[in-house]
N, CA and C atoms as an extended XYZ file, in Angstrom:
378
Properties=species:S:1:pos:R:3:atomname:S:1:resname:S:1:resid:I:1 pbc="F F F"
N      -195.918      -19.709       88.397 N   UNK     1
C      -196.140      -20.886       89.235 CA  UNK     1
C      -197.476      -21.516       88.861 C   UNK     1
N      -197.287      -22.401       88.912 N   UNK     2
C      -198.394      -23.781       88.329 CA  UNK     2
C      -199.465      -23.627       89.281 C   UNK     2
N      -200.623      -23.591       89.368 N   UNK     3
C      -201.971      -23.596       90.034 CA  UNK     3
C      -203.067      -24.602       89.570 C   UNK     3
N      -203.796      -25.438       90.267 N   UNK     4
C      -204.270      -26.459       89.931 CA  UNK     4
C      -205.304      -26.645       91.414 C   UNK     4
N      -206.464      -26.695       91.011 N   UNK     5
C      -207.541      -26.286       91.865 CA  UNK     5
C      -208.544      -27.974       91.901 C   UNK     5
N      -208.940      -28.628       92.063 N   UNK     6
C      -209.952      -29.621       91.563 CA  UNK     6
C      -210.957      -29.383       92.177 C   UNK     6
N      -211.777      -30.060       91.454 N   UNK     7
C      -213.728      -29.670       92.294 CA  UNK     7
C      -214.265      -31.307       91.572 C   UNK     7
N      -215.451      -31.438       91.992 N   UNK     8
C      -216.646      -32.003       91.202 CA  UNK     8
C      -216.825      -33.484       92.177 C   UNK     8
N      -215.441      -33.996       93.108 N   UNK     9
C      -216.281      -34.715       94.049 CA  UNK     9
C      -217.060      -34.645       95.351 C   UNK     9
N      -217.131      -36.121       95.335 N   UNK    10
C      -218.513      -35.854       95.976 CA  UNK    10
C      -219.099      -38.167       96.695 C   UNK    10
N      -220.096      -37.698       97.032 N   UNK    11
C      -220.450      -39.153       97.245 CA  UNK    11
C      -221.860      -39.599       96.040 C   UNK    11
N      -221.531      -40.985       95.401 N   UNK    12
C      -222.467      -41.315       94.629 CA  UNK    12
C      -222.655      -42.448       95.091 C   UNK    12
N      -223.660      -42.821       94.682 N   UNK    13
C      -223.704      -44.679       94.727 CA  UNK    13
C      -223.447      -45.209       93.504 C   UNK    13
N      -222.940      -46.599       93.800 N   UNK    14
C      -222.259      -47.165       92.585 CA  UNK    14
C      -223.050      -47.087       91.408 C   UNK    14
N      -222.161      -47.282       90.260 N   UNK    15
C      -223.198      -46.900       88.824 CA  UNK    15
C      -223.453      -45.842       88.540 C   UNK    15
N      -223.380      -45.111       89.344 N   UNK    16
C      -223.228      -43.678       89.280 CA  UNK    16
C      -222.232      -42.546       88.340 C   UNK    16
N      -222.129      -41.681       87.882 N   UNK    17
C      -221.114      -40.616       87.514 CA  UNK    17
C      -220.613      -39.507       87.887 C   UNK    17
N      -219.762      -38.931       87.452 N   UNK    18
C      -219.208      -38.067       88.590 CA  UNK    18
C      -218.530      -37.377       86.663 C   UNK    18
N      -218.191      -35.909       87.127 N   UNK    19
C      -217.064      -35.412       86.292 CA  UNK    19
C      -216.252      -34.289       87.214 C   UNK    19
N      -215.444      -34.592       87.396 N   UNK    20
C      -214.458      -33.853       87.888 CA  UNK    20
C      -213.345      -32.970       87.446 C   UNK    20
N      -213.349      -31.665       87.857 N   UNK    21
C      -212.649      -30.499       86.655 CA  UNK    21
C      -211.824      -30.060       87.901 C   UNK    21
N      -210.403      -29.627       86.798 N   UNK    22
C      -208.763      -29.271       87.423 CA  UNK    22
C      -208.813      -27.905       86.536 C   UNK    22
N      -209.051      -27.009       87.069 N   UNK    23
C      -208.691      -25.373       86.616 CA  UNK    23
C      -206.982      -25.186       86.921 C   UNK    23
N      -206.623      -24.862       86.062 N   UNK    24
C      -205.367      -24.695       86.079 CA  UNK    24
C      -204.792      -23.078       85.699 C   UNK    24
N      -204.076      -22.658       86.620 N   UNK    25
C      -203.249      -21.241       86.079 CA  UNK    25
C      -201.839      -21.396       86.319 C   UNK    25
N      -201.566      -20.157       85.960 N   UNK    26
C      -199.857      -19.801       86.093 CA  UNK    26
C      -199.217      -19.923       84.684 C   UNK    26
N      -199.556      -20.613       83.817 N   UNK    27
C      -198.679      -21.092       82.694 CA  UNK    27
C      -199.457      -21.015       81.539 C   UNK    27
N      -199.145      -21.520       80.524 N   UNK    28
C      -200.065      -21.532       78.887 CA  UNK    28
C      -199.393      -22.839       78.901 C   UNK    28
N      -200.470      -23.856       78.748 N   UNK    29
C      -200.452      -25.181       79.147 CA  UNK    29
C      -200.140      -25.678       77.939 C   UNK    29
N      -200.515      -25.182       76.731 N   UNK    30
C      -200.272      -25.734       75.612 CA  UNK    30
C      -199.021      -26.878       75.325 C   UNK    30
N      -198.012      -26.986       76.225 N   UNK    31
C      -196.432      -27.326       76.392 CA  UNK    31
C      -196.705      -28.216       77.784 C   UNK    31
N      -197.926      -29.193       78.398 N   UNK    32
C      -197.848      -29.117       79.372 CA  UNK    32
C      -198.677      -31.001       79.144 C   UNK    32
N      -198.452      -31.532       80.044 N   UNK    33
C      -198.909      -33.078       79.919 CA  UNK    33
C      -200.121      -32.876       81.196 C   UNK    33
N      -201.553      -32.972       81.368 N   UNK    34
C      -202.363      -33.064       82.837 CA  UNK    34
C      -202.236      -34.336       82.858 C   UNK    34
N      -202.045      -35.071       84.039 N   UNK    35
C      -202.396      -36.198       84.991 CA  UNK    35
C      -203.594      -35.706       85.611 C   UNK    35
N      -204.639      -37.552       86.047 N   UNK    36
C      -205.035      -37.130       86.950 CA  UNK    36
C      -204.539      -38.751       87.319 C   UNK    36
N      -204.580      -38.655       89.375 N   UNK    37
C      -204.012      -39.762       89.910 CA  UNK    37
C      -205.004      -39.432       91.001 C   UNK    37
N      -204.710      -40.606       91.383 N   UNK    38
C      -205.897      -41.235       92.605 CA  UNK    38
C      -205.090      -42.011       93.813 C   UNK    38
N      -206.023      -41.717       95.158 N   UNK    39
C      -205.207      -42.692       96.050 CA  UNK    39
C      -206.466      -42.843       96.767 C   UNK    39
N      -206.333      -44.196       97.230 N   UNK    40
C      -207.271      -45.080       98.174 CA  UNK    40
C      -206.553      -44.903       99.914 C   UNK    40
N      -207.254      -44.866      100.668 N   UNK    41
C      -206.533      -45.400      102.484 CA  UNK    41
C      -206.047      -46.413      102.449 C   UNK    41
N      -204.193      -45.760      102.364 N   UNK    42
C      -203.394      -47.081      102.844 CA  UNK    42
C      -203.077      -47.487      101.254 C   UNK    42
N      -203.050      -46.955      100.756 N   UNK    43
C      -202.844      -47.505       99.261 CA  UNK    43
C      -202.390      -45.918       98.889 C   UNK    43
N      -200.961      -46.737       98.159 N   UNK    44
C      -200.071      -45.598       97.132 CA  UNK    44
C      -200.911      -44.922       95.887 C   UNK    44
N      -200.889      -43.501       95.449 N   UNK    45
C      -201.135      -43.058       94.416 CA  UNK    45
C      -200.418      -43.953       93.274 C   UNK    45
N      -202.202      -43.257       92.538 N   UNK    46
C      -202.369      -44.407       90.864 CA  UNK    46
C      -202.658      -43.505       89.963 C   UNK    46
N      -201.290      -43.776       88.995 N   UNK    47
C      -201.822      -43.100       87.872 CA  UNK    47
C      -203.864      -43.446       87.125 C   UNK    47
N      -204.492      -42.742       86.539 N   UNK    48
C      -205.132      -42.628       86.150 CA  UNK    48
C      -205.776      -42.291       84.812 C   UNK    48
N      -205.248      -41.296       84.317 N   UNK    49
C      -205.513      -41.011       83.112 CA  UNK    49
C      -204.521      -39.680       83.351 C   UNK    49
N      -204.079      -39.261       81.611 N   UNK    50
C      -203.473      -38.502       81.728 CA  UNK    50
C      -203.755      -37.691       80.110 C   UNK    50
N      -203.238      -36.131       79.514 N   UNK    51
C      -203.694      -35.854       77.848 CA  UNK    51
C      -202.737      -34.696       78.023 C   UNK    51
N      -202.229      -35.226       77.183 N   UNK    52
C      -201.037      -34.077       76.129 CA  UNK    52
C      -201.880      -32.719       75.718 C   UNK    52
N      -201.817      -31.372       76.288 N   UNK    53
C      -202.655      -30.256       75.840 CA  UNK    53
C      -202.584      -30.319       74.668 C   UNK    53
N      -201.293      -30.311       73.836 N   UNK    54
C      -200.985      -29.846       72.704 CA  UNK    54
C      -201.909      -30.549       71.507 C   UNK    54
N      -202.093      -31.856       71.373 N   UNK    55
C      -202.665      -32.952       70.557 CA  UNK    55
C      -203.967      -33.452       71.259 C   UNK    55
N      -203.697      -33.517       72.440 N   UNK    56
C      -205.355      -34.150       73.196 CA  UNK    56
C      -204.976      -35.383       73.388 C   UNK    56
N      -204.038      -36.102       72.744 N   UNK    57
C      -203.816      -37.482       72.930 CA  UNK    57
C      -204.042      -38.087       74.771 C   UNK    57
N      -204.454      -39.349       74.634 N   UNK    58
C      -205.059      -39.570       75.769 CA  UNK    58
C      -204.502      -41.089       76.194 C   UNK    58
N      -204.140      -40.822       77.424 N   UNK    59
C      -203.730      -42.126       78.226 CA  UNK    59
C      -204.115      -42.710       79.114 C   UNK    59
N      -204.869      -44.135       79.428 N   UNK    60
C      -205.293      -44.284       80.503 CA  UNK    60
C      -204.922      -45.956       81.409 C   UNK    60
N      -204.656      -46.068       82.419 N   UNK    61
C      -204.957      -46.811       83.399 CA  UNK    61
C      -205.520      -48.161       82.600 C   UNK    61
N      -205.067      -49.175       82.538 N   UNK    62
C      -205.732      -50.523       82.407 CA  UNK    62
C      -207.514      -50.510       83.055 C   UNK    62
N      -206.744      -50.201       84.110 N   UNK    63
C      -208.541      -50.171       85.368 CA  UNK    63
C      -209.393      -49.743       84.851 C   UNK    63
N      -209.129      -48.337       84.017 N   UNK    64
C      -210.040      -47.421       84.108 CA  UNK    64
C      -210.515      -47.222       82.435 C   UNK    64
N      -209.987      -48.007       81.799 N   UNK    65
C      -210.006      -48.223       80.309 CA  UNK    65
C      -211.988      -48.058       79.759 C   UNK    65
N      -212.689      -47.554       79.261 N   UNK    66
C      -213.551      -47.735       79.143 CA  UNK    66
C      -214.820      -47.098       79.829 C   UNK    66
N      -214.275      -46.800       80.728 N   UNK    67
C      -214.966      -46.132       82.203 CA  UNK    67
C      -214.888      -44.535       82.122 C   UNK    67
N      -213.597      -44.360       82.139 N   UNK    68
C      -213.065      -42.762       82.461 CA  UNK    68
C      -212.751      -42.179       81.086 C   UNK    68
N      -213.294      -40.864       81.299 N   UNK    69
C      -212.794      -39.929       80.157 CA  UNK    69
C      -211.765      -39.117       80.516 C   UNK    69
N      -210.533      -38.496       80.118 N   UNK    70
C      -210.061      -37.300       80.585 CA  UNK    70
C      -210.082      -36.601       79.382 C   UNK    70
N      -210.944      -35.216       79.162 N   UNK    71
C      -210.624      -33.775       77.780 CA  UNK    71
C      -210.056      -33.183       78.716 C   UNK    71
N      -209.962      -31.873       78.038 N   UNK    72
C      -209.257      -30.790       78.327 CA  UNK    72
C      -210.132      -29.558       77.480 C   UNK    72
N      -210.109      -28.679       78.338 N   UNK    73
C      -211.094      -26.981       77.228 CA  UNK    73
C      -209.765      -26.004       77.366 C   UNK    73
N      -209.389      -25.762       76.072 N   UNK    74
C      -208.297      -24.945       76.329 CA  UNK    74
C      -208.631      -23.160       76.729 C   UNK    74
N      -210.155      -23.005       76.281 N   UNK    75
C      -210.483      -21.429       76.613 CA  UNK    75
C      -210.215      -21.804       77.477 C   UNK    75
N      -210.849      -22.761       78.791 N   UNK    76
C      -211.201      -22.273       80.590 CA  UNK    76
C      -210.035      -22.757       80.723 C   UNK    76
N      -208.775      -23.255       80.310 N   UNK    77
C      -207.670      -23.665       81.020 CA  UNK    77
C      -207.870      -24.670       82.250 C   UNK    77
N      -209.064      -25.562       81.845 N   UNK    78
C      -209.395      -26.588       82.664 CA  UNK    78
C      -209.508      -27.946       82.261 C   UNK    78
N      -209.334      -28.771       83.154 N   UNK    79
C      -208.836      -30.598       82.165 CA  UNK    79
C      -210.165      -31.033       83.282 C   UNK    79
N      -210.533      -31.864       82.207 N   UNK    80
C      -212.129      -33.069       83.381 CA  UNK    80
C      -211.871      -34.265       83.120 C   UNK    80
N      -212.128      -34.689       84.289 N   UNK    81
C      -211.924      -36.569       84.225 CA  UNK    81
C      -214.004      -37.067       84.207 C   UNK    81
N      -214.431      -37.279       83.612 N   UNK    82
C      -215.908      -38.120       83.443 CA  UNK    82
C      -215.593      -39.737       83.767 C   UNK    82
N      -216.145      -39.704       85.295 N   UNK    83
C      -216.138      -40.970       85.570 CA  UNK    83
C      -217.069      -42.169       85.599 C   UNK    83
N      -217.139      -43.035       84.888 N   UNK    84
C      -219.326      -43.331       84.678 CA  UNK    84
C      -218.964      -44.676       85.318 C   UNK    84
N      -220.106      -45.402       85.522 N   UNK    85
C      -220.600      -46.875       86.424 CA  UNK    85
C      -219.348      -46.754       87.377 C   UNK    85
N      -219.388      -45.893       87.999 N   UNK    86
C      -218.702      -45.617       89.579 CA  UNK    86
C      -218.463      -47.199       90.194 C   UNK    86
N      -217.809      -47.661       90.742 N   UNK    87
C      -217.445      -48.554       91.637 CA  UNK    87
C      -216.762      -48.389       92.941 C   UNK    87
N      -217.477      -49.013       93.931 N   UNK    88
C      -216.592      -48.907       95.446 CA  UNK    88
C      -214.963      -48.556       95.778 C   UNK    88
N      -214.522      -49.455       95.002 N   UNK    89
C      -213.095      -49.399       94.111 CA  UNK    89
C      -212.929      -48.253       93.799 C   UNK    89
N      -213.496      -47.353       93.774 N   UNK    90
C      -212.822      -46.170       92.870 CA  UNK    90
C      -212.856      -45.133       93.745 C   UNK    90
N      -213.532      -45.138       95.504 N   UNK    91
C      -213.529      -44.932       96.418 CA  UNK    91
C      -211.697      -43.950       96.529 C   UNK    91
N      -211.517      -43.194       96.551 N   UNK    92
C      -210.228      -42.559       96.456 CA  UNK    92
C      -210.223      -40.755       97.074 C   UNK    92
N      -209.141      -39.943       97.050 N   UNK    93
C      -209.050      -38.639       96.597 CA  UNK    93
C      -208.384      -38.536       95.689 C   UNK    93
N      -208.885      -37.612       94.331 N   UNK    94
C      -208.570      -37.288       93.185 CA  UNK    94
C      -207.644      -36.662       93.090 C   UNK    94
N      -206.188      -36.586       92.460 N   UNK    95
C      -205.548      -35.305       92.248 CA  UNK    95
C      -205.381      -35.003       90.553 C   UNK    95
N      -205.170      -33.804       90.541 N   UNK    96
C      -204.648      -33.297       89.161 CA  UNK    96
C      -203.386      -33.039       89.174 C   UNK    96
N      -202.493      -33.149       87.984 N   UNK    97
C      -201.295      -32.845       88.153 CA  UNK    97
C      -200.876      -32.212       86.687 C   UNK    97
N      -199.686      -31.501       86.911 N   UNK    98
C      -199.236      -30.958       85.391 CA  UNK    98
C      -197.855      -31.475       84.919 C   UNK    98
N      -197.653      -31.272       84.255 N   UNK    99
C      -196.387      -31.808       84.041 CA  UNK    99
C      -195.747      -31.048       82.573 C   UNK    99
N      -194.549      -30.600       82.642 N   UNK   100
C      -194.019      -30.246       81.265 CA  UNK   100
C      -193.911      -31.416       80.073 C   UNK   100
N      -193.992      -31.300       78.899 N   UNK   101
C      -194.139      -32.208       78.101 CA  UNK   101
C      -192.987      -31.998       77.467 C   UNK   101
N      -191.971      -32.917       77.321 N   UNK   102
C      -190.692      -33.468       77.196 CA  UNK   102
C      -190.981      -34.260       76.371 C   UNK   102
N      -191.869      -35.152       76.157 N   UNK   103
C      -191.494      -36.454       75.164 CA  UNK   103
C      -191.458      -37.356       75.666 C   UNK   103
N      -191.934      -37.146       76.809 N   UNK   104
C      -191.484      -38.973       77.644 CA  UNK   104
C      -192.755      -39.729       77.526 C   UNK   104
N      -191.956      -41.128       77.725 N   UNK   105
C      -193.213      -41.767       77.594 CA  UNK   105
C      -193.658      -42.465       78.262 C   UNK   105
N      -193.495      -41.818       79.858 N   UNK   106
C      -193.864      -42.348       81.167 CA  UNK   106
C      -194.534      -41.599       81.683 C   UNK   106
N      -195.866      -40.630       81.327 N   UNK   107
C      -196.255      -40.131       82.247 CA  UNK   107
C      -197.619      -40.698       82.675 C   UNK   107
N      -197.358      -41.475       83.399 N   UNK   108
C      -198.324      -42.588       84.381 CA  UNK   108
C      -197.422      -42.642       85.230 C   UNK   108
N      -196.279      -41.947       85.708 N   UNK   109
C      -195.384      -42.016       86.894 CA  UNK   109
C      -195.536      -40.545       87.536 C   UNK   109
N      -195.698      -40.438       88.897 N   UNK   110
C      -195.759      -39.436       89.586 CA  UNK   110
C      -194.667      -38.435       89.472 C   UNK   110
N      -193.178      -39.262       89.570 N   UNK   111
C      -192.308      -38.151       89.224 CA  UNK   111
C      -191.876      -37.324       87.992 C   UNK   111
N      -193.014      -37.808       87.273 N   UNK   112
C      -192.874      -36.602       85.859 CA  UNK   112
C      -193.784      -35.444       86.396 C   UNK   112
N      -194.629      -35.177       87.460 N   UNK   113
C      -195.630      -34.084       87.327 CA  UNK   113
C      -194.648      -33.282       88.801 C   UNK   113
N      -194.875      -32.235       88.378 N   UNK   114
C      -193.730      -31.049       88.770 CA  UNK   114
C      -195.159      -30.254       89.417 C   UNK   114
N      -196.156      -30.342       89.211 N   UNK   115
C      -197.294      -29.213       89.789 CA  UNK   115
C      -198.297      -30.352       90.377 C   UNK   115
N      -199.511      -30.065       91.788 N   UNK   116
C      -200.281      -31.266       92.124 CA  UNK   116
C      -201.354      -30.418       92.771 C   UNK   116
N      -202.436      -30.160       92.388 N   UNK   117
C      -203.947      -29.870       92.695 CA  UNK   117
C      -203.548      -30.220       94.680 C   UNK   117
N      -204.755      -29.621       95.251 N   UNK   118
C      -205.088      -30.467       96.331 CA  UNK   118
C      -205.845      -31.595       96.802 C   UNK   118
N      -206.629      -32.274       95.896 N   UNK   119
C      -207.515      -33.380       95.793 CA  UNK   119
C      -208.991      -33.332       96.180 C   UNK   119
N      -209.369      -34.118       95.481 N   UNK   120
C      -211.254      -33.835       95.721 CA  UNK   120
C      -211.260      -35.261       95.372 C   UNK   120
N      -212.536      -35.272       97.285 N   UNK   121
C      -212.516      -37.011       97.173 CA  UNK   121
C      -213.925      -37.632       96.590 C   UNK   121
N      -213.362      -38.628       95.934 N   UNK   122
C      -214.578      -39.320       95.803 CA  UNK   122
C      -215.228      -40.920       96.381 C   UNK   122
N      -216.538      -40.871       97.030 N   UNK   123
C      -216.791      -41.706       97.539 CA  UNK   123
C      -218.299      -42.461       96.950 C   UNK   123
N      -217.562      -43.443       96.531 N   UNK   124
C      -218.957      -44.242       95.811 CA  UNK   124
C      -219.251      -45.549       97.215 C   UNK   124
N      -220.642      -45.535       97.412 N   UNK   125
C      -221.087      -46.351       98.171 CA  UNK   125
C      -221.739      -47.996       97.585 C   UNK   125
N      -221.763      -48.662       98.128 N   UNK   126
C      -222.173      -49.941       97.398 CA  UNK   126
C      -223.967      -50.302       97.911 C   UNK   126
């Protein structure tokens, strides 16, 4: 069973950075797609960024293009999102998610991730 832990938020003020890490167990991820997705109050979860263990290949969010990093460390079996010049906007709780890697080429959709962290919020102030 899939395990997915998140840590690293917190409150910043805008402009600010944040990196936020998803420890993951249960599986050998190598075969495994991480999401991370975000939701605001009153506002539906958003994909965010997402990386293929296997290749590292990396996907992200229009929004967040430029801004956000997501790696992955395959010793600690942990994926980090590096979030830099923080914005109010980005005001959310974080989740991590896993997902088996199939080949698809939708995973910026929630219903590809089969495993979901409990969320760590982040609050940037203006």
């Amino acid at each position: 069973q899939v395990q997915l832990v998140e840590s690293g938020g917190g409150l910043v003020q805008a402009g600010g950075s944040l990196r936020l890490s998803c420890a993951a167990s249960g599986r050998t991820f190598s075969r495994y797609v991480m999401g991370w997705f975000r939701q605001a109050p009153g506002k539906e979860r958003e994909f965010v960024a997402a990386i293929r263990w296997s290749d590292g290949n990396t996907y992200y969010a229009d929004s967040v293009k430029g801004r956000f990093t997501i790696s992955r460390d395959s010793a600690k079996n942990t994926v980090y999102l590096q979030i830099n010049m923080l914005k109010p906007e980005d005001t959310a709780v974080y989740y991590c998610a896993a997902a088996a890697d199939r080949g698809y080429s939708d995973y910026d959709r929630n219903y590809r991730y089969g495993a979901w962290g409990q969320g760590t919020q982040v609050t940037v102030s203006s």
